[in-house]
C-alpha positions in Angstrom: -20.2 -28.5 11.5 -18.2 -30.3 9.7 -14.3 -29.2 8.8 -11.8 -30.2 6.5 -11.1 -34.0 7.3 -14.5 -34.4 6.9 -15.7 -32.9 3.7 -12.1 -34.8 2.6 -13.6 -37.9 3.5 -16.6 -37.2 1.8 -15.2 -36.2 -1.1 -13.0 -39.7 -1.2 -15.9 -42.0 -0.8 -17.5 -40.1 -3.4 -14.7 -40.1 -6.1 -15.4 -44.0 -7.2 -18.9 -43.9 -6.6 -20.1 -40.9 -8.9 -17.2 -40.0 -11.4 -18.2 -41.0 -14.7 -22.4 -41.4 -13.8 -24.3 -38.9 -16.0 -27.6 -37.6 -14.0 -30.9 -38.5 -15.3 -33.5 -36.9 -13.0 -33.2 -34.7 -10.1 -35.6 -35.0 -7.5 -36.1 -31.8 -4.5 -38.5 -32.0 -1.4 -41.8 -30.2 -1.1 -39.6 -28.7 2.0 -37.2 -27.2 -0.2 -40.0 -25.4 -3.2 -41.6 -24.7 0.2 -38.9 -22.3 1.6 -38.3 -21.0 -2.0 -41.8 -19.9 -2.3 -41.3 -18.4 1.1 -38.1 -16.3 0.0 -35.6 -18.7 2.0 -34.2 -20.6 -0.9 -32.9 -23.6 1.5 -29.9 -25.8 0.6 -30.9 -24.5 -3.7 -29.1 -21.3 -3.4 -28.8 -18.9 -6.9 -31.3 -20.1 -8.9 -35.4 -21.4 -8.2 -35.7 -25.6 -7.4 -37.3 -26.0 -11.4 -34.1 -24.3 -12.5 -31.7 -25.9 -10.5 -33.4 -29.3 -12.0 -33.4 -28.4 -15.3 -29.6 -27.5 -14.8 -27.8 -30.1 -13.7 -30.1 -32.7 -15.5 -28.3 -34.6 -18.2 -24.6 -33.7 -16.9 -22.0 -35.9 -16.4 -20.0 -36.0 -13.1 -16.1 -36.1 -14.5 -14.8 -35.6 -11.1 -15.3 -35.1 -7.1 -12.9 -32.4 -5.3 -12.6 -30.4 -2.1 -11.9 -26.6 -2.0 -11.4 -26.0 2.2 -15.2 -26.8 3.6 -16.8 -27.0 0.3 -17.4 -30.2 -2.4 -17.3 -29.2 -6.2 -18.8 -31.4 -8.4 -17.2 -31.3 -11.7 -19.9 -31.5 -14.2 -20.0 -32.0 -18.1 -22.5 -31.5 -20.8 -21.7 -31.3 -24.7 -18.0 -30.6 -23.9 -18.9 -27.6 -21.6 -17.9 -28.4 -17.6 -20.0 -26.4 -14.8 -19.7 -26.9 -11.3 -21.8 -27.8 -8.7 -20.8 -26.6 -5.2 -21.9 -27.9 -2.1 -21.5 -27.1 1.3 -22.6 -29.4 4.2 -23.6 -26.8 6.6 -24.2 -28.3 10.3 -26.0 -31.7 9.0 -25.7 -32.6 5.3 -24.8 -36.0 4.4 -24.4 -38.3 1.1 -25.8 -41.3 0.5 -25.5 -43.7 -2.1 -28.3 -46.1 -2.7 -31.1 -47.7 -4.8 -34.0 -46.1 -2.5 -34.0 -44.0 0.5 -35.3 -46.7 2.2 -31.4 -47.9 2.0 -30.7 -44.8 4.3 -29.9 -46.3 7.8 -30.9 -43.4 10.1 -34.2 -42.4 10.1 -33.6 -38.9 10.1 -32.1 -38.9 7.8 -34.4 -40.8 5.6 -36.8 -37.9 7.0 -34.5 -35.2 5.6 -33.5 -36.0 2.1 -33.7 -33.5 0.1 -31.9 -33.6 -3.1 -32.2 -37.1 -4.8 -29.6 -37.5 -8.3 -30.8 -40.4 -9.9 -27.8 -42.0 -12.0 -27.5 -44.1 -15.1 -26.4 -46.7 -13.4 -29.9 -47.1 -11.4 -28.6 -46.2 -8.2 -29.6 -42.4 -6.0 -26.8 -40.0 -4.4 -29.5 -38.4 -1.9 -28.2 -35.2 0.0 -30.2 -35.2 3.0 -29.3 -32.4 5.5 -31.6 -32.5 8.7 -31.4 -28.9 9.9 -30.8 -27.5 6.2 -28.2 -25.3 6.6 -26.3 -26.7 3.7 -26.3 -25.8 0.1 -26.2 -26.7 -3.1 -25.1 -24.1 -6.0 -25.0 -24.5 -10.1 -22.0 -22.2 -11.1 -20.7 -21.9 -14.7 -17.4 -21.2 -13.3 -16.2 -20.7 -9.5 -15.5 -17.5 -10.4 -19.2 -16.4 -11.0 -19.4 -17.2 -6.9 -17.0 -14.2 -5.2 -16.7 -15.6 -1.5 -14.5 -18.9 -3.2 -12.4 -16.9 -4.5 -11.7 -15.2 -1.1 -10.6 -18.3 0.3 -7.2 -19.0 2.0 -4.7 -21.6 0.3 -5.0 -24.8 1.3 -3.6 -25.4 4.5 -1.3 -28.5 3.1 -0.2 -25.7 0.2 3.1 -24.4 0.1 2.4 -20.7 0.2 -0.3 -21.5 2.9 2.0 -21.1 6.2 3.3 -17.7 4.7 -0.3 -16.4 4.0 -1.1 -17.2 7.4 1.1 -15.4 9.2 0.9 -12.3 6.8 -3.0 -12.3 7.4 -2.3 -12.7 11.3 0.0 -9.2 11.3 -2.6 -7.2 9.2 -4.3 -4.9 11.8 -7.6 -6.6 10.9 -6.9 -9.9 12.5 -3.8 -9.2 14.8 -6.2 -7.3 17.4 -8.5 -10.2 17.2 -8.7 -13.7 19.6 -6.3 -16.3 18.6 -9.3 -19.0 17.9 -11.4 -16.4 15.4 -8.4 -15.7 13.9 -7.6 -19.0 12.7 -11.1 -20.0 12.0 -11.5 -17.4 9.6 -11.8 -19.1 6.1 -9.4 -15.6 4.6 -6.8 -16.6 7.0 -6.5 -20.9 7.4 -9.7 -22.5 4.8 -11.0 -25.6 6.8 -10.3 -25.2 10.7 -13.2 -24.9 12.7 -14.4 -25.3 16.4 -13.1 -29.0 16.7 -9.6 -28.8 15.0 -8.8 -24.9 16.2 -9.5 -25.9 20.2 -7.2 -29.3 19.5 -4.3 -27.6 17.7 -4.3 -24.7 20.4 -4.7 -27.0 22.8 -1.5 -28.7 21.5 0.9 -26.0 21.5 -0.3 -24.5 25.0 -2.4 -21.9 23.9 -5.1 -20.0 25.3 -7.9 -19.4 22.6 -8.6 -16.2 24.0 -5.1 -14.2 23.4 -4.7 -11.7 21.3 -2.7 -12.8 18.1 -0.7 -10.0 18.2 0.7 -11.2 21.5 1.9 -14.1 19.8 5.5 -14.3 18.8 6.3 -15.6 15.3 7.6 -18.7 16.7 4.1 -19.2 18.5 2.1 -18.3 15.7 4.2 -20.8 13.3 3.8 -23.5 16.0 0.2 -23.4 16.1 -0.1 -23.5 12.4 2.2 -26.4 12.2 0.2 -27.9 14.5 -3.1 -27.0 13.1 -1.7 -28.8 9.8 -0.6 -31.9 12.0 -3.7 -32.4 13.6 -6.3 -31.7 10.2 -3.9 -34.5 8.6 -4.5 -37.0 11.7 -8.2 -36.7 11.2 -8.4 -37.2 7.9 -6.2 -40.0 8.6 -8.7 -41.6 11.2 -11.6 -40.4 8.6 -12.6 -37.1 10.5 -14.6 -36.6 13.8 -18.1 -38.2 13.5 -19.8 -35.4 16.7 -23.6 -35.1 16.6 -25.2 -35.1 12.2 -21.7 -35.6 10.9 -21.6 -38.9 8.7 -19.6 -39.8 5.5 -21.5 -41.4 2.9 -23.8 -43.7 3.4 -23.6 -42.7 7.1 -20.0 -44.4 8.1 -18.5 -42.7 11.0 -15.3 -41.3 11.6 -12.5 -42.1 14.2 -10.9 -39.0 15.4 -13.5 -37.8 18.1 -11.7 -40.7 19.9 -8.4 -39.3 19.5 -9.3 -35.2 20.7 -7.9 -34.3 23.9 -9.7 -30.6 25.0 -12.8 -30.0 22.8 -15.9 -31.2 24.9 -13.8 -32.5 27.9 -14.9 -31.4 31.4 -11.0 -32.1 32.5 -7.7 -31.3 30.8 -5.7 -35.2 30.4 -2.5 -33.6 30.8 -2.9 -31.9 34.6 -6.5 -33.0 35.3 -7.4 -29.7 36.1 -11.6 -28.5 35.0 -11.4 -27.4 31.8 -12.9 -23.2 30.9 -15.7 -22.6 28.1 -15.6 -18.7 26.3 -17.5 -18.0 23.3 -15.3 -16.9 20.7 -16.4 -16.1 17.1 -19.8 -17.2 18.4 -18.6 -20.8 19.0 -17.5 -22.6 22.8 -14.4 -22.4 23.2 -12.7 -25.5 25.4 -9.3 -24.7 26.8 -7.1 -25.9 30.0 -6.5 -22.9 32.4 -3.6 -24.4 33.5 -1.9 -25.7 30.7 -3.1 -23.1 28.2 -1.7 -19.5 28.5 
């Protein structure tokens, strides 16, 4: 799934592409009035496909942001903004082109899903292949609760302080480490990739119990969770199984990680342990992490 440096790359390469293009059609797969008509409502959350067209056609993208793992999509009509908020799930990717054709892997060409056709003739298609992402028209954030819940940005200067007040409340102090800081209330944008590398870093085992952790531990690891989300974004995130930018560029950083997917720790070569924690595998050196 992609994490922060990710959706942040996203999010730059769309900036110069969309801002200022009004949308003049909107275009949804038979897949997606498929799952509707079936009670799923995939990747269209909140309102029917017809709706969500009717919506968001005519509005002008003023501007491109990231709020932790999501995109908003600042939109304007007749002096009133709305946003658009997206989420890239496991799969979802961008593309910017005249015709899907354009797209250079075929699935996904296979998988696009949400075509924005712009006044300036060209298509932002949002293809996602395993459509776990979504797409949601919002008058205001605020009409959508769970963004509100969100952590501060981890580069925010209140964000170390939140942290370790949420890591003392008896709610997450009795939990693992790793679920602790992959919990959106706690640290927004640090998932399985970045929370195995940054606990990896400071000699952590991702299954202790937070409230084992001394202070100077816990701000260690979120110094070093900050250090190593920077770095990614940096090398334009980690590009690991769907993940692609727009137009399907890859990213740099899954050559830089050092424990998550590795069979043997680089520091003491000792085999590397796997624990599910918060439902995802946990990578971590037996040796080196304690």
């Amino acid at each position: 799934m992609p994490e922060l440096p990710e959706v942040e790359g996203v999010v730059r390469s769309l900036q110069p592409t969309v801002t200022g293009r009004t949308i003049e059609r909107v275009t949804i797969s038979p897949t997606i009035y498929t799952s509707h008509e079936a009670g799923k409502q995939s990747i269209i959350k909140g309102l029917q496909p017809d709706q969500f067209v009717e919506a968001v056609t005519g509005m002008t993208i003023q501007d491109v942001t990231r709020r932790s793992k999501y995109i908003y999509f600042t939109l304007e009509y007749a002096g009133v903004t709305y946003k658009l908020v997206n989420h890239l799930g496991m799969s979802g990717a961008f593309f910017d082109v005249h015709d899907v054709s354009e797209i250079p892997e075929e699935k996904f060409r296979k998988h696009a899903h949400v075509t924005f056709t712009l006044d300036n003739g060209k298509k932002l298609i949002y293809s996602d292949i395993r459509r776990f992402g979504e797409m949601r028209f919002l008058q205001k954030i605020e009409d959508h609760p769970p963004l509100m819940a969100l952590a501060p940005e981890p580069f925010d200067s209140i964000a170390k302080d939140h942290f370790l007040t949420y890591c003392a409340l008896p709610k997450y102090s009795k939990k693992e480490i790793k679920a602790v800081i992959m919990d959106s209330h706690v640290l927004c944008g640090c998932g399985n990739i970045y929370a195995t590398e940054a606990l990896f870093r400071t000699k952590i085992n991702p299954g202790r119990i937070t409230s084992q952790l001394s202070g100077a531990e816990k701000e260690q690891l979120f110094d070093e969770i900050v250090a190593v989300l920077s770095e990614s974004i940096a090398y334009g995130g980690s590009s690991i199984s769907d993940y692609r930018n727009i137009n399907g560029e890859a990213g740099g950083m899954q050559d830089r990680l050092q424990m998550y997917g590795m069979n043997i720790c680089p520091m003491c070569h000792t085999n590397s342990e796997q624990k599910i924690i918060a439902g995802r595998n946990s990578y971590y050196c037996p040796n080196c992490q304690k």
